[in-house]
C-alpha positions as a Markdown table, in Angstrom:
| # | Residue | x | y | z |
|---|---|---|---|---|
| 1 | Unk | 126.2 | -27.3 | -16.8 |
| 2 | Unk | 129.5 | -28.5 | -16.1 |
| 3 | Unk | 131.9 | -27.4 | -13.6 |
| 4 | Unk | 134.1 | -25.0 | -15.7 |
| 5 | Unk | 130.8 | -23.1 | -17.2 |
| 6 | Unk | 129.2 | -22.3 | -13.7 |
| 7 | Unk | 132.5 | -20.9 | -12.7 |
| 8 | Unk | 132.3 | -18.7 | -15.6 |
| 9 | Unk | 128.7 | -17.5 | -14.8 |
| 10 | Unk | 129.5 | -17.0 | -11.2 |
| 11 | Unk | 132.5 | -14.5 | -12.6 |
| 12 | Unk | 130.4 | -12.2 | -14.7 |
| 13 | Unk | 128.0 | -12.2 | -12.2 |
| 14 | Unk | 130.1 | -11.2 | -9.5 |
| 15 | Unk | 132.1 | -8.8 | -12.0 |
| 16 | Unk | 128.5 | -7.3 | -12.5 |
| 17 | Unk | 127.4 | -6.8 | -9.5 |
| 18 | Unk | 131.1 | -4.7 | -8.5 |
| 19 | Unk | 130.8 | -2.7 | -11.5 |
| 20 | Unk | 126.7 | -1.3 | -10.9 |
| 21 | Unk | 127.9 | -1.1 | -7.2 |
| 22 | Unk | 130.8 | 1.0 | -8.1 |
| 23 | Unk | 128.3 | 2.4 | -10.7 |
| 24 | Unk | 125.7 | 3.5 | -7.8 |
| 25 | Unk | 128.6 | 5.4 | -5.7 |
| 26 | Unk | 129.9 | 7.1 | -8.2 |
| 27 | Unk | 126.9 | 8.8 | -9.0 |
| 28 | Unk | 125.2 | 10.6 | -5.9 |
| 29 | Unk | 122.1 | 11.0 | -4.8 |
| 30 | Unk | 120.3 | 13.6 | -6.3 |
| 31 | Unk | 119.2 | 17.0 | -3.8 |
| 32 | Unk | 115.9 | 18.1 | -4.7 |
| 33 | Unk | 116.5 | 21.6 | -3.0 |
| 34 | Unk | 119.8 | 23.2 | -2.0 |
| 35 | Unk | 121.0 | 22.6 | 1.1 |
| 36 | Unk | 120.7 | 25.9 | 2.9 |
| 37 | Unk | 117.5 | 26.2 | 2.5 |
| 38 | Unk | 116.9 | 22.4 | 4.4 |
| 39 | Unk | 117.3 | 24.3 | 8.0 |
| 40 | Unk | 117.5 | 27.8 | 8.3 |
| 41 | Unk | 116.4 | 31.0 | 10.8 |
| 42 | Unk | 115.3 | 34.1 | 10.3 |
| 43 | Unk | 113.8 | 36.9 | 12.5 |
| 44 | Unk | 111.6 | 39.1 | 9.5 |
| 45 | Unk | 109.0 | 37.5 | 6.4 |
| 46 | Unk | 110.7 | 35.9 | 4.4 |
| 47 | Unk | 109.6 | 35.9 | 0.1 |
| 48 | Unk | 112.0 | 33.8 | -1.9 |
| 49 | Unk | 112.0 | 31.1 | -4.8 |
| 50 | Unk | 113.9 | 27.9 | -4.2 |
| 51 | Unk | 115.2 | 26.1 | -6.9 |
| 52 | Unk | 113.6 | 22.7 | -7.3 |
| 53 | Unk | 115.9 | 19.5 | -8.8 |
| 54 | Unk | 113.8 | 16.5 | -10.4 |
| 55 | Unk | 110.2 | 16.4 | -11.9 |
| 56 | Unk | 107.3 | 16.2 | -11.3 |
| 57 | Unk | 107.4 | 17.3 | -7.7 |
| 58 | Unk | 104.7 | 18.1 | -5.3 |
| 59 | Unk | 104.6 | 20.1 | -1.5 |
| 60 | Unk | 103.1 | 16.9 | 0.4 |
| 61 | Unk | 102.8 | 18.7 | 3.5 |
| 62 | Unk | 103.4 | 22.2 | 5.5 |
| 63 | Unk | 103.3 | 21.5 | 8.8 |
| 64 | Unk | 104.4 | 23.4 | 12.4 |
| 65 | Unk | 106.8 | 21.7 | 14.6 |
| 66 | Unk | 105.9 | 22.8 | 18.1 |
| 67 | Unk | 102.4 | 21.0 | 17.3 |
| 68 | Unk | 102.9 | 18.6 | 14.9 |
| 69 | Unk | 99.8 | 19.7 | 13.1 |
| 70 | Unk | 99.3 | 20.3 | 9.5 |
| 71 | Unk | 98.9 | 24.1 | 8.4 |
| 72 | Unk | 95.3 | 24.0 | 6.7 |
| 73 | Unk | 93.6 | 26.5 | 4.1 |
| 74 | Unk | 90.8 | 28.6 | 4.7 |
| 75 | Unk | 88.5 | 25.6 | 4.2 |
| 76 | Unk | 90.5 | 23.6 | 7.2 |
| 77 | Unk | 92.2 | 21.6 | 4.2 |
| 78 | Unk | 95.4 | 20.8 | 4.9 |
| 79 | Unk | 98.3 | 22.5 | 2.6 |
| 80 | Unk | 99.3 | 20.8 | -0.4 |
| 81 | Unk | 100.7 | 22.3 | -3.4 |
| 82 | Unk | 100.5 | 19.9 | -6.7 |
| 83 | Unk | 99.1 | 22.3 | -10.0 |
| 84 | Unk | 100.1 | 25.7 | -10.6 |
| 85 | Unk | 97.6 | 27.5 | -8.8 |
| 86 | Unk | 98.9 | 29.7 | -5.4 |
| 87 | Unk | 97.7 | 28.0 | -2.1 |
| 88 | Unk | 97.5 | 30.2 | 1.1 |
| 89 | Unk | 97.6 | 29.3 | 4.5 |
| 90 | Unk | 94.4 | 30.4 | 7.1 |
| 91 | Unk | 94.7 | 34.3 | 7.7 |
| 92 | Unk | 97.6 | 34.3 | 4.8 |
| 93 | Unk | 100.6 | 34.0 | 6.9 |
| 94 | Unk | 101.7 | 31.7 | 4.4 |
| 95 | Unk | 101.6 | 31.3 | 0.9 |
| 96 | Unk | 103.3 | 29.1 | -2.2 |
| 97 | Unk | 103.0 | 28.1 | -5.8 |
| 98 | Unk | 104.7 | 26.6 | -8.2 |
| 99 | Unk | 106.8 | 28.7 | -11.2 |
| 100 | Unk | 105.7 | 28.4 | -14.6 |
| 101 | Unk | 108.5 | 25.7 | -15.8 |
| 102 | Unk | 108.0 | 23.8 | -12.2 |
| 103 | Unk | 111.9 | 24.7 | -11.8 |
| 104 | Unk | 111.1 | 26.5 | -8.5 |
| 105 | Unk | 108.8 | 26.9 | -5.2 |
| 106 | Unk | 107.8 | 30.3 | -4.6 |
| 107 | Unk | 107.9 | 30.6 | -0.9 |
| 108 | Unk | 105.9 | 33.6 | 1.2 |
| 109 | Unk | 106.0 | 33.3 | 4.5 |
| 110 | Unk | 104.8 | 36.7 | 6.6 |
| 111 | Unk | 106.1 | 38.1 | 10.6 |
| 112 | Unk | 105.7 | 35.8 | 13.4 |
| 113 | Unk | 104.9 | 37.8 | 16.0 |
| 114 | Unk | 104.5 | 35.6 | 18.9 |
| 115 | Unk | 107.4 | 35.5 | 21.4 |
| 116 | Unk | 107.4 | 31.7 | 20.6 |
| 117 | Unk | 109.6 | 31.1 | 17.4 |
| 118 | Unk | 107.7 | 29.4 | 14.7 |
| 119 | Unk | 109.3 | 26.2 | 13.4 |
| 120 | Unk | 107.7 | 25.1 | 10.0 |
| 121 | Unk | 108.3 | 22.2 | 7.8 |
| 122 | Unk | 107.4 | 21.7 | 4.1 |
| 123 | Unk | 107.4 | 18.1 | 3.3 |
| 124 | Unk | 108.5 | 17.5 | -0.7 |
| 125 | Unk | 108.2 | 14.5 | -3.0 |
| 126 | Unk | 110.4 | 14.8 | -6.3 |
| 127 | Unk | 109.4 | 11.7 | -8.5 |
| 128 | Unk | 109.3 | 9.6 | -5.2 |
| 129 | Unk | 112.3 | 11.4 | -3.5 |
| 130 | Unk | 111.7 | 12.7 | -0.4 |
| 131 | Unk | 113.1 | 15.5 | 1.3 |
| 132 | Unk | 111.7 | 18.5 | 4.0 |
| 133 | Unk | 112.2 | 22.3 | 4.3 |
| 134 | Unk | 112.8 | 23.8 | 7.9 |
| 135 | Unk | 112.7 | 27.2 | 8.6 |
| 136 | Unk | 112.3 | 28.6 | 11.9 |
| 137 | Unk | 110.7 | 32.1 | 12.4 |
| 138 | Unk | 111.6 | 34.8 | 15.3 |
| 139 | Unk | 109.8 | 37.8 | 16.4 |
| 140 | Unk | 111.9 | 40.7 | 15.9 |
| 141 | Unk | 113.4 | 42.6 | 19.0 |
| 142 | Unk | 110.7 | 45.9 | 17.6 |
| 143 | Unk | 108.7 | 46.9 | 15.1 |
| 144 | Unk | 107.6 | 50.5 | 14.6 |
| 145 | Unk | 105.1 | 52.4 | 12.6 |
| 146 | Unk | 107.1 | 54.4 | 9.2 |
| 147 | Unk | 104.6 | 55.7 | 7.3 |
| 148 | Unk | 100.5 | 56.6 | 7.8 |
| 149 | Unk | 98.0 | 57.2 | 5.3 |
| 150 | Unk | 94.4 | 58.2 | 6.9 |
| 151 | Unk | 91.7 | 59.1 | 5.0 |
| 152 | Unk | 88.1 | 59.9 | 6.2 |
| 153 | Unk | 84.9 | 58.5 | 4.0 |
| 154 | Unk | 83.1 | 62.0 | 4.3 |
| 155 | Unk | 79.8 | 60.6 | 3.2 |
| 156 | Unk | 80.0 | 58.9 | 6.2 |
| 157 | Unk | 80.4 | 61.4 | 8.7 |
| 158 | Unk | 77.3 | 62.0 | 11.1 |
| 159 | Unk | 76.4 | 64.8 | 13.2 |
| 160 | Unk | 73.6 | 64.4 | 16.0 |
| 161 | Unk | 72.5 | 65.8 | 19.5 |
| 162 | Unk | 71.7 | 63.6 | 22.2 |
| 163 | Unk | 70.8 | 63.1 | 25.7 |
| 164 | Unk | 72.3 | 60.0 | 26.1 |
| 165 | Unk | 74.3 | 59.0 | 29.4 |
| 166 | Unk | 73.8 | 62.8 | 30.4 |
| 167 | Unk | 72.8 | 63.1 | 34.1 |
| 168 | Unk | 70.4 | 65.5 | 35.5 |
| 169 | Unk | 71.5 | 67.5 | 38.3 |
| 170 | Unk | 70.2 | 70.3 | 40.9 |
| 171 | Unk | 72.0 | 72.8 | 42.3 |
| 172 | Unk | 70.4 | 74.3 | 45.6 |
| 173 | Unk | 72.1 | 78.0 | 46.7 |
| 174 | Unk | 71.2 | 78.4 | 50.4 |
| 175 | Unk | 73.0 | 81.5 | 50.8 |
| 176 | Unk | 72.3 | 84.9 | 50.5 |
| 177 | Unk | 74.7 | 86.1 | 48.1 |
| 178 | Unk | 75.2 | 84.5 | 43.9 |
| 179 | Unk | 77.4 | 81.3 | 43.6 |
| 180 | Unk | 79.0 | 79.7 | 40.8 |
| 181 | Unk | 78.3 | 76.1 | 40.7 |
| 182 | Unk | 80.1 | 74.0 | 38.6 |
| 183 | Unk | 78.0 | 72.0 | 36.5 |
| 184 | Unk | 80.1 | 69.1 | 34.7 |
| 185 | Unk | 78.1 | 66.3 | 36.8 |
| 186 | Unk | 75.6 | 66.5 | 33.8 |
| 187 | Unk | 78.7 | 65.1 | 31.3 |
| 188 | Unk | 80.3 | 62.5 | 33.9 |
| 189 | Unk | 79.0 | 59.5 | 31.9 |
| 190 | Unk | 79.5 | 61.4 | 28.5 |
| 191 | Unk | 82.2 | 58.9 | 26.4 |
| 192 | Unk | 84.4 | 59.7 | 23.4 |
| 193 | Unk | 84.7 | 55.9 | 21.8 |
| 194 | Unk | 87.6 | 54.6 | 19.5 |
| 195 | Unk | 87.4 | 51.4 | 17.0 |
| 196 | Unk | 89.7 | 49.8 | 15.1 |
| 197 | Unk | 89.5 | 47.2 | 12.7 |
| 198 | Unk | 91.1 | 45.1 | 10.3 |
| 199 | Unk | 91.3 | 41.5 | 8.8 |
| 200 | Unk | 94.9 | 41.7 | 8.1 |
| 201 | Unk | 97.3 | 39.3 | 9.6 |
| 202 | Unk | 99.0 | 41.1 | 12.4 |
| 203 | Unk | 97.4 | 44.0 | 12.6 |
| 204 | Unk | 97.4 | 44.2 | 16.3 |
| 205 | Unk | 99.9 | 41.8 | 16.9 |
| 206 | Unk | 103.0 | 43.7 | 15.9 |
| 207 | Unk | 102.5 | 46.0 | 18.9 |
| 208 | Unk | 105.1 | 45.0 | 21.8 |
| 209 | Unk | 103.7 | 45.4 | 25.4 |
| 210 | Unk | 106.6 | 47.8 | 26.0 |
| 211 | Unk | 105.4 | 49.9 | 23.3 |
| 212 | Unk | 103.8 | 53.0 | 23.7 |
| 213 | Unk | 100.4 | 52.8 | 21.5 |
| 214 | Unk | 99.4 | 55.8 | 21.7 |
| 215 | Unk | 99.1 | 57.1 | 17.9 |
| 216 | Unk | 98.2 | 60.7 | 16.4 |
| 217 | Unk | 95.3 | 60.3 | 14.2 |
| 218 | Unk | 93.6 | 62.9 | 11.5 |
| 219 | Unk | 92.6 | 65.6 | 13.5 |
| 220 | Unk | 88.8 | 66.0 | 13.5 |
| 221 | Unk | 87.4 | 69.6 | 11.7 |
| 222 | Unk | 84.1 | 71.4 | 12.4 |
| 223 | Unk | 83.3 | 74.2 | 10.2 |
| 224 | Unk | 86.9 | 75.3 | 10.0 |
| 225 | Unk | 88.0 | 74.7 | 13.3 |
| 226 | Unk | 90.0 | 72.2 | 15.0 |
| 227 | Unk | 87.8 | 70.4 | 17.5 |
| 228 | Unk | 90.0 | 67.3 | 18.6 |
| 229 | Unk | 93.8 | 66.8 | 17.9 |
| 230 | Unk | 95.6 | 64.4 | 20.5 |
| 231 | Unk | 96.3 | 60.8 | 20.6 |
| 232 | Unk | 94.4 | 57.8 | 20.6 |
| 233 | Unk | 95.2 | 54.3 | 21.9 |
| 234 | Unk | 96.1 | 51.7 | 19.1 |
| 235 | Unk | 94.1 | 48.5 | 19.8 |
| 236 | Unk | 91.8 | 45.6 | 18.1 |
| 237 | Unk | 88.4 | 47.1 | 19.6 |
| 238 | Unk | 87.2 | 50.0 | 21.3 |
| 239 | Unk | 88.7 | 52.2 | 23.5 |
| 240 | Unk | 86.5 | 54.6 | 25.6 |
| 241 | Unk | 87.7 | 57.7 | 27.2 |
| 242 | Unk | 85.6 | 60.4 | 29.3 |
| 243 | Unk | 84.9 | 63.0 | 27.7 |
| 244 | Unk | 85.5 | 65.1 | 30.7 |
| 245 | Unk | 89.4 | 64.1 | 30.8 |
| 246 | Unk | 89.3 | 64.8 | 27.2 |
| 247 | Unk | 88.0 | 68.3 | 26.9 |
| 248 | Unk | 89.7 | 70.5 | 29.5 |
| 249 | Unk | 87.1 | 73.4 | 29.8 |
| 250 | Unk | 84.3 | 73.2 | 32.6 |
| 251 | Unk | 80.4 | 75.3 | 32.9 |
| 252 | Unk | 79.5 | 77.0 | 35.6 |
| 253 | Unk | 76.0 | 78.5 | 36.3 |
| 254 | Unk | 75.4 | 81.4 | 38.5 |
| 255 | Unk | 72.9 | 80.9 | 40.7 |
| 256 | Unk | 70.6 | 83.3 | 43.1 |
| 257 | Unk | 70.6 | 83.2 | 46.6 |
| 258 | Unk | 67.7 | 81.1 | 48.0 |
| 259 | Unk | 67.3 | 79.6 | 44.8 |
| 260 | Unk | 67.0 | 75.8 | 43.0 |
| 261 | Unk | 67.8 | 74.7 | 39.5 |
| 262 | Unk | 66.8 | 71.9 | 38.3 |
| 263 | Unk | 69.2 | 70.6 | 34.7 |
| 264 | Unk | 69.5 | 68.5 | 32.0 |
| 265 | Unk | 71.8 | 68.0 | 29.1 |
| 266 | Unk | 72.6 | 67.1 | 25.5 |
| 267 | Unk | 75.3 | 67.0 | 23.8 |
| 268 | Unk | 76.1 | 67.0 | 20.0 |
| 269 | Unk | 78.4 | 63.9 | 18.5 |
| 270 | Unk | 80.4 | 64.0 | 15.5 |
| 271 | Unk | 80.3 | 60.2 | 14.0 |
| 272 | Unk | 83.2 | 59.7 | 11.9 |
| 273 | Unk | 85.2 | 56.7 | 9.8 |
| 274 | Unk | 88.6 | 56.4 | 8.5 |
| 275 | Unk | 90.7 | 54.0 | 6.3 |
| 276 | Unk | 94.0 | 53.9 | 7.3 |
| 277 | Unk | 97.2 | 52.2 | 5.8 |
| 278 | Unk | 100.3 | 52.0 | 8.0 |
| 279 | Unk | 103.8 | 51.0 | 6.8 |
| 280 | Unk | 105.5 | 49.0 | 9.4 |
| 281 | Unk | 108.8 | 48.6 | 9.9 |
| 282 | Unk | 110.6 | 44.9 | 11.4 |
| 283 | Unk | 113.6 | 46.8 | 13.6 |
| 284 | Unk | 115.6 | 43.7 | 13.0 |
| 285 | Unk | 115.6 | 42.9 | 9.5 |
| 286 | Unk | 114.8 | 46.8 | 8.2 |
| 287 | Unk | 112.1 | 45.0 | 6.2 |
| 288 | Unk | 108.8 | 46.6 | 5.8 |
| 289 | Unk | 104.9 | 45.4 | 5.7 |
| 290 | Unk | 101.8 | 47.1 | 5.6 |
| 291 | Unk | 98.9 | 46.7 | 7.7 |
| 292 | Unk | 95.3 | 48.4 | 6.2 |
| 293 | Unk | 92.0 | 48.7 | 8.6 |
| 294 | Unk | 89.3 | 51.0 | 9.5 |
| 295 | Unk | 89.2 | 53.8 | 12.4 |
| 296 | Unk | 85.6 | 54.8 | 13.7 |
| 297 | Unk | 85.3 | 57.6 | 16.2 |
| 298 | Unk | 82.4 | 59.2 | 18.0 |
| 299 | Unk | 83.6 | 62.4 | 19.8 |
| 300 | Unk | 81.5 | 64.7 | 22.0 |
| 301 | Unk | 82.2 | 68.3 | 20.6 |
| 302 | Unk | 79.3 | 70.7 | 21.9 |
| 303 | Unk | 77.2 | 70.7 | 24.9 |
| 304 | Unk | 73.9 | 72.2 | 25.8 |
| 305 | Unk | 72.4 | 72.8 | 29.3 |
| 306 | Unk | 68.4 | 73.0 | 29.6 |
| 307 | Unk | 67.5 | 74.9 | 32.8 |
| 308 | Unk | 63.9 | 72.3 | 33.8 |
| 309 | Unk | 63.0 | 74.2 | 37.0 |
| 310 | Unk | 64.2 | 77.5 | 38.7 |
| 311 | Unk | 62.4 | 77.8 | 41.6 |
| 312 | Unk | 62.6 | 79.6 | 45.5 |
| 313 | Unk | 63.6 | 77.7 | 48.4 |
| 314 | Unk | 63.4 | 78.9 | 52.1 |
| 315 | Unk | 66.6 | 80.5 | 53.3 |
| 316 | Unk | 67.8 | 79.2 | 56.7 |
| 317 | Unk | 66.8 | 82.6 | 58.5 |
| 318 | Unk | 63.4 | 82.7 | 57.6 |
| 319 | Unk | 63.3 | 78.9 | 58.2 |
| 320 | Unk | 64.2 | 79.7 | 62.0 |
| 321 | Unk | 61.7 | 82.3 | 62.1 |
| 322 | Unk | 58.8 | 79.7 | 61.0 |
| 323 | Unk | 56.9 | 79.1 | 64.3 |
| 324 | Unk | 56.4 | 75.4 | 64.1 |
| 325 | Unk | 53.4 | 74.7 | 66.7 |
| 326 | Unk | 50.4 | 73.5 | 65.8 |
């Protein structure tokens, strides 16, 4: 190749290389997703679809920031979202899938009610482009209950009488006139119990330790009549409360001078469950959830006192007039 010919070569070849650089800046690189939705905060849920440029894409990864972990499934599978089927993250806090054309991600994320904000990141791959999703999750200042829906599964209400946790107790009159004695020692250990339960993410968790969680239930009926009406304390679990704080009223027995009673108890229990739906509201966002569970109550309604023994004893005046010598 002579002299004038390589300078030739090297010309075009330069020329080429200017014109694809030129070439390469004049045409950007491609965003897969819009750029608000890289790095964003919010304090509520959050259910939106984010356009998606470039096919085929996957979600590579989900993952929380604080831990560097990777959100897993049900299964302990770690996230990722390739077909068209919805994936779910462990207790459903988060959910995604892919739209029928694969022109968007369907994002589902529910409440973060920790007082920690949750920072998560969703890795994506577009045709061997990367780029990552960051949104950042705040509890809200307060949530509070808008709406309640209780119903009780009658064919699953019990009634029963029992002596259980009822104390016996004897009341000796030395005197010599009647006394009323106040019998309510028999019912000290007597409980009315409270359950809730429910599998739904933040059922409990909602609840601010400020908050008052004291709710009105469905009153409980017996034969017509109202036989327990106030609050109850909202909580994962049970909640026991005496029944003697509960039920104002208090038995006394008369009892004859120079006399001993010997008593029992019973008292009768109405078992009862309830599904409940309650429509809560983030304070923050005005955005609105529902949480769904199941309320079981056994309440004391009715008790019974069983007179064992009523027998003489010897009053202190006749005791003095005992002679004691042998």
């Amino acid at each position: 190749m002579n002299l004038q010919h390589f300078r030739h070569t090297l010309f075009l070849f330069i020329l080429a290389s200017i014109t694809l650089l030129a070439c390469q800046k004049q045409t950007p690189k491609l965003e897969i997703v819009p750029e608000n939705y890289k790095n964003f905060s919010i304090s509520s849920g959050l259910a939106t679809h984010i356009k998606i440029s470039g096919e085929p894409w996957v979600v590579d990864y989900v993952k929380l920031e604080d831990t560097q972990s990777d959100v897993v499934d049900s299964n302990g599978q770690a996230l990722r979202l390739d077909g068209l089927d919805t994936i779910y993250a462990a207790n459903g806090w988060l959910s995604m899938a892919k739209s029928d054309n694969g022109a968007a991600l369907f994002l589902r994320l529910k409440e973060n009610f920790e007082q920690t904000p949750r920072t998560v990141r969703i890795g994506l791959d577009a045709n061997g482009q990367k780029e990552e999703l960051k949104i950042t999750q705040h509890r809200a200042s307060r949530y509070r209950i808008v709406g309640k829906k209780i119903k009780e599964l009658t064919n699953l209400r019990k009634e029963y009488t029992s002596d259980h946790e009822c104390s016996p107790l004897q009341l000796i009159n030395g005197s010599s006139e009647v006394k009323s004695m106040a019998t309510e020692q028999i019912f000290q250990n007597v409980k009315h119990s409270s359950t809730f339960e429910s599998e739904d993410y933040g059922a409990f968790a909602w609840l601010g330790s400020e908050q008052d969680s004291m709710l009105f239930m469905e009153e409980l009926a017996v034969e017509g009549g109202s036989r327990w009406s106030p609050p109850v304390k909202y909580k994962e679990g049970t909640t026991q409360t005496s029944y003697l704080d509960e039920n104002g009223s208090r038995t006394h027995f008369d009892v004859d001078p120079y006399r001993k009673l010997q008593l029992s108890g019973k008292m009768t229990y109405v078992e009862r469950t309830c599904e409940y739906i309650f429509t809560i509201q983030n304070e923050d966002s005005n955005d609105r959830f529902d949480i769904s569970g199941v309320w079981k109550q056994i309440l004391p309604i009715h008790t019974t006192i069983i007179i064992e023994s009523n027998t003489p004893i010897v009053s202190i005046a006749e005791s003095n007039n005992v002679d004691h010598t042998d």
